[in-house]
C-alpha positions as CSV (number, residue, x, y, z in Angstrom):
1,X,-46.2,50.7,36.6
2,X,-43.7,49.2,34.4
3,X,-44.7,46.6,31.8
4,X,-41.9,44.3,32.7
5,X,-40.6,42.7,36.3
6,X,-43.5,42.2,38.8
7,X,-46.7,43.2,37.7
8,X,-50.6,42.7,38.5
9,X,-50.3,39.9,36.5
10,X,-47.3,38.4,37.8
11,X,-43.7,38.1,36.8
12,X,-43.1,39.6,33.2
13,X,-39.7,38.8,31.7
14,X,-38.4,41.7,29.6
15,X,-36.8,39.5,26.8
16,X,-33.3,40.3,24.8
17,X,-34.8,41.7,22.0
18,X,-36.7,44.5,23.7
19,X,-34.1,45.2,26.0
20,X,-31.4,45.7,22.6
21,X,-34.3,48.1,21.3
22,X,-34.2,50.1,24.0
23,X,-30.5,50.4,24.5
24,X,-30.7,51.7,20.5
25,X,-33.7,54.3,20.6
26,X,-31.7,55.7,23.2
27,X,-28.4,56.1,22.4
28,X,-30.0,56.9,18.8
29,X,-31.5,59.9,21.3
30,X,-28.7,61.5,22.1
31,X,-26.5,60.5,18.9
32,X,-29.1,60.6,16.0
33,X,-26.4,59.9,13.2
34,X,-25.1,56.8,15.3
35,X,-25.0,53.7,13.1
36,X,-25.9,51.1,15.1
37,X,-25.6,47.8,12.6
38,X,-24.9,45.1,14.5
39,X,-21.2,45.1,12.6
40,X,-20.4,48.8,14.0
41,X,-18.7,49.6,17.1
42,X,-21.5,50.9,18.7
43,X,-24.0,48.1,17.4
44,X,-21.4,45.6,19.0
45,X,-21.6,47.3,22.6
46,X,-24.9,47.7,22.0
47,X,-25.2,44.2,21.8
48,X,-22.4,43.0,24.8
49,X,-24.7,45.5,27.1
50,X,-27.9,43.7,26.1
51,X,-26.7,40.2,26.4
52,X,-25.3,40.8,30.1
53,X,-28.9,42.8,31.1
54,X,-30.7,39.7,29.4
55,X,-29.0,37.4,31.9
56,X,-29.6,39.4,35.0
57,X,-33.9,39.8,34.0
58,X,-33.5,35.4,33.7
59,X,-31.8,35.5,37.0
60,X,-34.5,37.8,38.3
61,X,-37.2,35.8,36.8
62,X,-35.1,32.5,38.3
63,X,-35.9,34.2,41.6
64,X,-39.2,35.1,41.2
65,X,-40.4,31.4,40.1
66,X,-39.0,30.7,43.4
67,X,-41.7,31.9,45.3
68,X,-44.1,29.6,43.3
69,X,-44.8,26.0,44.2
70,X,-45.3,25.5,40.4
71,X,-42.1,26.9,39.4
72,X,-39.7,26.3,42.4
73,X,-36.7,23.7,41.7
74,X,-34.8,21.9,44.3
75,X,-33.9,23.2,47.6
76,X,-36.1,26.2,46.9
77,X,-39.3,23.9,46.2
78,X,-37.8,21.8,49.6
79,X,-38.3,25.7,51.5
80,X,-41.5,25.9,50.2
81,X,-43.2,22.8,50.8
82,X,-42.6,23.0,54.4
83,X,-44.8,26.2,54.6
84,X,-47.4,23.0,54.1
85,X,-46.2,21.2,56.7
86,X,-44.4,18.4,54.5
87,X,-40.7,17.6,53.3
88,X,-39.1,15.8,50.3
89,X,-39.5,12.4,50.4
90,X,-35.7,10.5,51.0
91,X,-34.5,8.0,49.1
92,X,-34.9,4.6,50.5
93,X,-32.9,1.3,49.7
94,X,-34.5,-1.9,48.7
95,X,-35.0,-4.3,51.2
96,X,-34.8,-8.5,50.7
97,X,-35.9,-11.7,53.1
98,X,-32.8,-14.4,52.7
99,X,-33.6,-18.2,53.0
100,X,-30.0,-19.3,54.5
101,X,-29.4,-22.6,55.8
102,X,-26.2,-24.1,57.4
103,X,-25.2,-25.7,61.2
104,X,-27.5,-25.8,63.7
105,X,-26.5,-22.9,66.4
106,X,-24.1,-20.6,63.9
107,X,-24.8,-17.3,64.3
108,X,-24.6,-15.5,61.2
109,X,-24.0,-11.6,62.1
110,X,-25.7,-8.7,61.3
111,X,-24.0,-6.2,58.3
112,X,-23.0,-9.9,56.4
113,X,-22.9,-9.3,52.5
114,X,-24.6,-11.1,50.1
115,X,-25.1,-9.8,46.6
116,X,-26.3,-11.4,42.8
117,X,-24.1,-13.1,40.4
118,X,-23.2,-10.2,38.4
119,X,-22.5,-8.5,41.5
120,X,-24.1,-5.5,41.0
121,X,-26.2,-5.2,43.6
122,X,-25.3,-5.9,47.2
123,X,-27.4,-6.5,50.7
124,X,-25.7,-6.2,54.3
125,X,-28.1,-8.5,57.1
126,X,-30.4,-6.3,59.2
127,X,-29.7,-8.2,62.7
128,X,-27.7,-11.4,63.8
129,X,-29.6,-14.5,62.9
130,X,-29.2,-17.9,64.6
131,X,-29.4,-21.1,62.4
132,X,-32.6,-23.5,64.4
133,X,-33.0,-26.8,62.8
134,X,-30.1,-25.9,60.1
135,X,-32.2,-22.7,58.5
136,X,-33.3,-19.0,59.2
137,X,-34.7,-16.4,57.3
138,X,-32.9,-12.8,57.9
139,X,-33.8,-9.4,56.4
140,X,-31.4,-7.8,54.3
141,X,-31.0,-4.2,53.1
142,X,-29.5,-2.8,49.9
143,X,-26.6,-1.5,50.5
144,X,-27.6,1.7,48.3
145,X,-30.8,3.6,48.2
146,X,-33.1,3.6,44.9
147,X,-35.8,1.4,42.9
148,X,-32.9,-1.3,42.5
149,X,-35.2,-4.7,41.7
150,X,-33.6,-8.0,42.7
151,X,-35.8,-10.5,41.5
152,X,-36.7,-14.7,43.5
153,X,-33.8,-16.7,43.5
154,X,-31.4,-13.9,42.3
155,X,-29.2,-12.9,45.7
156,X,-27.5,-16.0,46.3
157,X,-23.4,-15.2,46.1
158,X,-22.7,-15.3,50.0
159,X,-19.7,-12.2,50.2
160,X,-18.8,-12.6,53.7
161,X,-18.4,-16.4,53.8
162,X,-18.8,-18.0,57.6
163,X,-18.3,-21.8,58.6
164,X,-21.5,-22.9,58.7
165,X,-23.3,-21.3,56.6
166,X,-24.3,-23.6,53.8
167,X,-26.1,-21.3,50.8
168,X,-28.6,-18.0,50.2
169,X,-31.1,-17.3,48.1
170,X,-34.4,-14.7,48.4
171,X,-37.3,-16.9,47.6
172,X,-39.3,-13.8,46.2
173,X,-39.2,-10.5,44.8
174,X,-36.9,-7.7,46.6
175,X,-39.3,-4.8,48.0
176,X,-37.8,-2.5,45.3
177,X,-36.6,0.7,47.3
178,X,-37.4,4.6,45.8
179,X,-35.0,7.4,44.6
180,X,-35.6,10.7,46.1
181,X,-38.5,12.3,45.4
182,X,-38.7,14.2,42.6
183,X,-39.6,18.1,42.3
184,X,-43.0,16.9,39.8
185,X,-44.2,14.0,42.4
186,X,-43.1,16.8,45.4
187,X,-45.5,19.2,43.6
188,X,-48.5,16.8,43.7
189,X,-48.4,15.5,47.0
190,X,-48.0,19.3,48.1
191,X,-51.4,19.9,45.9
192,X,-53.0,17.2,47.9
193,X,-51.5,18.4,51.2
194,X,-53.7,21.6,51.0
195,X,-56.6,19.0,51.6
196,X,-55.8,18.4,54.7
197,X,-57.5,21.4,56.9
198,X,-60.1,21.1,54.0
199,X,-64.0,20.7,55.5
200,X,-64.5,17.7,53.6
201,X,-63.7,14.7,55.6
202,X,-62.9,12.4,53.5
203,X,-60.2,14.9,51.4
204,X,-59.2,15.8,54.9
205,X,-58.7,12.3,55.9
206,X,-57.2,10.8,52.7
207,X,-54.8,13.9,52.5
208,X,-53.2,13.9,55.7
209,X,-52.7,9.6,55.5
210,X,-51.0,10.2,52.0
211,X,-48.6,12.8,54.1
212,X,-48.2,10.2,57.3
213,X,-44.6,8.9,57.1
214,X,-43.8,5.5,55.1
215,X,-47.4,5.4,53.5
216,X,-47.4,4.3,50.4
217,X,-50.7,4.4,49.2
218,X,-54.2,6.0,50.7
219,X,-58.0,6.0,49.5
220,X,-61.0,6.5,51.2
221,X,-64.1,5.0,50.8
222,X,-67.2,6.4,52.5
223,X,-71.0,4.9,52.8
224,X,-73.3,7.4,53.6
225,X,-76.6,5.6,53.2
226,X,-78.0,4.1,56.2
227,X,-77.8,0.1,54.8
228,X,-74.5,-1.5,53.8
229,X,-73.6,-1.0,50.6
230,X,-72.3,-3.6,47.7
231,X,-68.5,-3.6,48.9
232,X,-69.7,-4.4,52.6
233,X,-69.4,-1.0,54.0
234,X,-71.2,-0.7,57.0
235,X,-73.7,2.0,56.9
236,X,-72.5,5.8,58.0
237,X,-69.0,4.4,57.6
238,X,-65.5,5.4,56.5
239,X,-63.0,2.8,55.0
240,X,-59.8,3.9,54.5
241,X,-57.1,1.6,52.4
242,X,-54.2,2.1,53.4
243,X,-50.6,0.4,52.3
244,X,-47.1,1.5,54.6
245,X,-47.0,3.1,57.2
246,X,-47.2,2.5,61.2
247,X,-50.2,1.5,62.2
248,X,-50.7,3.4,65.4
249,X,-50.0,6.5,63.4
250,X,-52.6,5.7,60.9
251,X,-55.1,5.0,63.4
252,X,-54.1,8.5,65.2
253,X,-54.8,10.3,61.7
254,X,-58.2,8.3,60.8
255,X,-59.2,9.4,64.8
256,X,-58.1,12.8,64.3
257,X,-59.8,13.8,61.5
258,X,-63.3,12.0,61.3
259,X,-66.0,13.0,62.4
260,X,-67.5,12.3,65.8
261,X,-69.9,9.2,65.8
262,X,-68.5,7.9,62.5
263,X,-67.5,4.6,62.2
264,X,-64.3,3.1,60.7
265,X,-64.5,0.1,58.7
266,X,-61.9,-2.3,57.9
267,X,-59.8,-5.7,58.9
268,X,-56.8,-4.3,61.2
269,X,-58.3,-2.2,64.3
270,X,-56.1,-0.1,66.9
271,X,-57.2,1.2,69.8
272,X,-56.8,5.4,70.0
273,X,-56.5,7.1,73.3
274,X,-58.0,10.8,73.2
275,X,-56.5,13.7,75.5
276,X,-59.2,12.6,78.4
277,X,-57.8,9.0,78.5
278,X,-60.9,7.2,76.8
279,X,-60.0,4.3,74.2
280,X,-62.0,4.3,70.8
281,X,-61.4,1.2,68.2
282,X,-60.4,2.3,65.0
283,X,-60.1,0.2,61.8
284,X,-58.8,0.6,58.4
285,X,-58.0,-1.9,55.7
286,X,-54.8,-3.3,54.7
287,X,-55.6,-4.7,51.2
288,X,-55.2,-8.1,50.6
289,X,-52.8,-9.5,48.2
290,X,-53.9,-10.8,44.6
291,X,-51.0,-13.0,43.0
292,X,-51.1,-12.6,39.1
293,X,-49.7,-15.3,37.1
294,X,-49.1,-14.5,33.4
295,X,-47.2,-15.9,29.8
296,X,-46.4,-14.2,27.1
297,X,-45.3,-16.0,24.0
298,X,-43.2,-14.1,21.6
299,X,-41.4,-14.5,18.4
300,X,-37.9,-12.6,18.3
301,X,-36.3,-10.8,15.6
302,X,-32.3,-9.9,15.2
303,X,-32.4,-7.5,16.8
304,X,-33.6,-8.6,20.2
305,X,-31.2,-8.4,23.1
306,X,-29.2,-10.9,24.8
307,X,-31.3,-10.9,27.9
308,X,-34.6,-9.8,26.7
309,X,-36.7,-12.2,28.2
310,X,-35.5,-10.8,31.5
311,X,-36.4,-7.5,30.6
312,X,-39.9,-8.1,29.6
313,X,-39.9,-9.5,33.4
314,X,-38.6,-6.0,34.5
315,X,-41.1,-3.8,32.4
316,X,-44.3,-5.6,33.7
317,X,-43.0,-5.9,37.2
318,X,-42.3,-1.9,36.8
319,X,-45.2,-0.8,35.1
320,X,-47.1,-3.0,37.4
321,X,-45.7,-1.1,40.3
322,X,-45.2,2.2,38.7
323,X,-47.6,2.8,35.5
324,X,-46.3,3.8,32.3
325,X,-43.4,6.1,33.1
326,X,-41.3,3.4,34.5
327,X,-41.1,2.1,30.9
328,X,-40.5,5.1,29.6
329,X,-44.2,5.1,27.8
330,X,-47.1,7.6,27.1
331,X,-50.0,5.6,28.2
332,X,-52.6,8.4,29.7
333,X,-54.7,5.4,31.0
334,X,-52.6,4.1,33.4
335,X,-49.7,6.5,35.0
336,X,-50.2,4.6,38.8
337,X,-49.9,0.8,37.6
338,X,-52.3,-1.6,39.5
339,X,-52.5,0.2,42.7
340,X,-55.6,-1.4,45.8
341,X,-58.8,-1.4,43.7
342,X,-57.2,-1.2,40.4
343,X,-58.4,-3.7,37.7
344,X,-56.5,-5.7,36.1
345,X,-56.6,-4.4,32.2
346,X,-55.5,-7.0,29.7
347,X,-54.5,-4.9,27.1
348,X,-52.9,-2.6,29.3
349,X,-50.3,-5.3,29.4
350,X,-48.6,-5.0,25.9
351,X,-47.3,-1.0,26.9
352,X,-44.3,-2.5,29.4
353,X,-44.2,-5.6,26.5
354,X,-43.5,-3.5,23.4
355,X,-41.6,-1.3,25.3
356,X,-38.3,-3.7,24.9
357,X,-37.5,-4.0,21.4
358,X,-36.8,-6.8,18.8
359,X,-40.1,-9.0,19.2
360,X,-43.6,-9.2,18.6
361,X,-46.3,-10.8,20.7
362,X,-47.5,-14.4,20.0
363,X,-49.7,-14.6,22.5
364,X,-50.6,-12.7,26.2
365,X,-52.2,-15.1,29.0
366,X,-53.4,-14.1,32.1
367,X,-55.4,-15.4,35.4
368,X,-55.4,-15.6,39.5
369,X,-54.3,-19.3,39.4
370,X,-51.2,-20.9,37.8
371,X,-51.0,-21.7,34.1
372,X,-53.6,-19.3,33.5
373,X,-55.0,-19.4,30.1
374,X,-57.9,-16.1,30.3
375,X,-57.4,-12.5,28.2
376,X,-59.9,-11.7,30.4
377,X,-59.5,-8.8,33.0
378,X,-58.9,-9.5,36.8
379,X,-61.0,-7.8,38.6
380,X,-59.5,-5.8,42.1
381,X,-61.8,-4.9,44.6
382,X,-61.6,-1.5,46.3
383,X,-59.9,-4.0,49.5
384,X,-57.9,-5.6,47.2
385,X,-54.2,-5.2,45.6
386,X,-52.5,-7.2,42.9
387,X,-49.3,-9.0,43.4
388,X,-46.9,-9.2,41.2
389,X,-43.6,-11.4,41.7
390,X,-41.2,-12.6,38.7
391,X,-41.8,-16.2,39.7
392,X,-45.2,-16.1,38.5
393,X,-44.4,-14.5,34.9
394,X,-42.9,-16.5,32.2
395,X,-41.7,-15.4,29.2
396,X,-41.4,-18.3,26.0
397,X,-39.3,-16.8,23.5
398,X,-39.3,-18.5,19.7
């Protein structure tokens, strides 16, 4: 067997420089007097014929990555994946609640544009919307997909003016949408997708809600003693955390998968039907909501920009949400942000901070309550999720 192309040992690449020696130990065969410097005529065909065989061993190596998970790109990766069962994640679009108010009875229909003041961003109404008692609140989608952040009291410019309609404005934070998914994230939820026939429960459990449509986020707690333990697990329980997602599909997953006479544990409960028509209760927990409130105080050098107090906003709200990569950071101790059950770390806090330049950190305050005043850690139980919103962050810039 050949040293080079598929071997035991997988793919081997035969590289320009060995394919150029062979090409001259035999012509140099047949023609021993041939000079072959790389200035002579045959050293420069020599070289044309090595160069165009180099190309066609990287297309062959191209090909064989393909049939690796690790290696795969694209739409090869996309073919792959679904011998798993899964597909690429899509992109989704941002989605907004607008506080309108205006006439009593006007009817403000559905597709109606609103957008920021920079206009750079734009949302089209999800459904007609009747004013009662001269307000309503409609939901609004952007009007592109992607993590596109619109922060409270930012979408206010009404585009498709209507008599009647007074003003708009989004009281909180946009649900910040997602780009498509990305061959790296595609490759790890795939990892965790070979769980899912697994014979532990719990992996089995956790990796098919991870792969349940519009889940965002999955973790599985089990108590196996026969007491309830310190969280409030009952005993010989499973609690499952769960964030997105439908919640008759969850519940189908949770039933599927655990084990007979195990309990599930948590504060939203759906009732399963089986295949012989008999109705089992099944409950998960959707994590309840943690607002943070934080200041920073900052002194500012020359070079810090125009609107930098906004982007400190952005880089905790995105490394909040996202972990260190959304700031462009190395930070190995917290890739995820503050997912359900995930501490608040005060000094995690200064990575998205001294990620926008120009500046240097007076002072970092954070708590539960407003005006907070701690450098304390918040602690997030395991049924718990911090919130983050740009109303509750301020930024005082000397």
């Amino acid at each position: 067997m050949s040293e080079y192309g598929i071997t035991d040992n997988g793919f081997v690449l035969k590289r320009l420089e060995n394919i150029l020696l062979e090409l001259q130990t035999g012509l140099q065969e047949i023609f021993p007097d041939a000079n072959i410097n790389g200035e002579s005529v045959f050293g420069q065909l020599l070289g044309i014929f090595s160069g165009a065989n180099s190309q066609d061993w990287e297309s062959f190596q191209l090909v064989a990555n393909q049939f690796n998970p690790s290696n795969a790109r694209s739409a090869n990766l996309d073919s792959l994946v679904q011998l798993n069962g899964i597909i690429r994640l899509p992109a989704k679009p941002s989605t907004i609640t607008i506080n309108c108010t205006g006439t009593t009875g006007v009817i403000i229909p559905a597709g109606s544009l609103l957008t920021n003041s920079l206009r750079t961003v734009f949302y089209a109404t999800d459904s007609d919307a009747v004013f009662v008692g001269g307000v309503v609140d409609i939901p609004a989608t952007a009007t592109k997909t992607g993590a596109i952040a619109s922060l409270s009291g930012t979408v206010t410019t009404i585009v498709n003016p209507l008599d009647g309609w007074t003003t708009a404005t989004n009281d909180v934070d946009a649900v910040v949408g997602r780009d498509i998914e990305t061959d790296k994230e595609l490759r790890i939820r795939r990892d965790n997708s070979t769980l899912a026939p697994s014979q532990s429960v719990v992996e089995s459990i956790y990796s098919n809600l991870s792969d349940t449509e519009g889940v965002d986020f999955a973790r599985v707690y089990v108590n196996e003693t026969d007491v309830t333990d310190s969280r409030g697990i009952p005993s010989n329980s499973i609690a499952p955390v769960v964030v997105g997602g439908d919640q008759t599909e969850i519940a189908e997953v949770i039933f599927n998968r655990k084990s007979a006479g195990i309990l599930s544990f948590g504060n939203t409960l759906v009732n399963v039907t089986d295949v012989q028509g008999f109705s089992y209760p099944v409950s998960f927990i959707r994590p309840s909501e943690i607002d943070v409130y934080l200041i920073v105080n900052i002194t500012s050098f020359d070079n810090f920009p125009v609107d930098g107090q906004q982007q400190i906003i952005d880089a905790i709200l995105a490394y909040a949400n996202g972990g260190a990569d959304e700031v462009g950071a190395a930070d190995f101790g917290n890739q995820d942000g503050f997912p359900p059950g995930q501490e608040v770390v005060f000094s995690r806090l200064f990575t998205p901070l001294n990620s926008i330049p120009g500046h240097q950190v007076d002072s970092l305050f954070i708590d539960i309550t407003s005006a907070p005043t701690s450098t304390a850690n918040i602690p997030i139980q395991f049924d718990q999720v911090s919130k983050w919103d740009s109303s509750r962050i301020t930024v005082n810039v000397t």
